[in-house]
N, C-alpha and C positions, 0 to 999 in steps of 0.2 A: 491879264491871265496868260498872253500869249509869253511875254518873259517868264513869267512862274513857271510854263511848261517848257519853254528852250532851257533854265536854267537845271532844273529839278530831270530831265532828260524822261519826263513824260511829257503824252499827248496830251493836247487842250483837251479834249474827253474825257480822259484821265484825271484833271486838275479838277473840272468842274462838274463831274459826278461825285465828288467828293467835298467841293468848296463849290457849292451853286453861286455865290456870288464875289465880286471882291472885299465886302465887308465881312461876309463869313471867313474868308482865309487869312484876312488882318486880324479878326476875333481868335481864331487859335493861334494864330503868331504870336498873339501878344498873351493869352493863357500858358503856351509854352515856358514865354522868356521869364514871365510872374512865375509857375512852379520851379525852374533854375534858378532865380531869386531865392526864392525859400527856402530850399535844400541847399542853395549852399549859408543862407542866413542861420540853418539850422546846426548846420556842421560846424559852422565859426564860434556859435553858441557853446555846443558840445564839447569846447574849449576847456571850457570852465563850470568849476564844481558850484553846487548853492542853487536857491531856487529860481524857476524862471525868471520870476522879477530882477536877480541879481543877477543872471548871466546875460540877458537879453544885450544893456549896455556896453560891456565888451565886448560880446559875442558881432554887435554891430562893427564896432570899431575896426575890431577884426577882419570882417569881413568887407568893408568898405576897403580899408588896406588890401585885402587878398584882391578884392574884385579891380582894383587900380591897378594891383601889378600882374594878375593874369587874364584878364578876362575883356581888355582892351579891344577885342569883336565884340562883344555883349554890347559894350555902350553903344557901337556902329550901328548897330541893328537896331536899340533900342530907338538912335536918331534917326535912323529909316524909316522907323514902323510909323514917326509922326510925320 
């Protein structure tokens, strides 16, 4: 917790009146980076016209493509959070 608060440029007081533990603050880390999943899983979708069923599998492909080429911090973190 002591790096979460030199990074984040609050006090450890700060950190952990908010995240009582370090499994609480890895739990919304990881709730965070899963809703940024989503919303962009959903805009890749929004792609393409037809029903969910039919846009989901491009709407991935898509989005696996976009998250490749922009989003090369995403993965880092996601390798961090394990």
């Amino acid at each position: 917790m002591d790096r979460v608060a030199e990074e984040s440029g609050m006090s450890k007081g700060a950190v952990t009146y908010h995240f009582k533990t370090k499994r609480m603050l890895l739990a919304a880390l990881l709730e965070e980076y899963a809703e940024h999943l989503e919303a962009r899983l959903r805009e890749s979708e929004a792609l393409f016209s037809g029903a969910p069923e039919a846009t989901f599998f491009p709407g991935y492909v898509e989005w696996f493509r976009a998250f490749d080429r922009d989003h090369a911090g995403w993965a880092q973190i996601g390798i961090a959070l394990l």
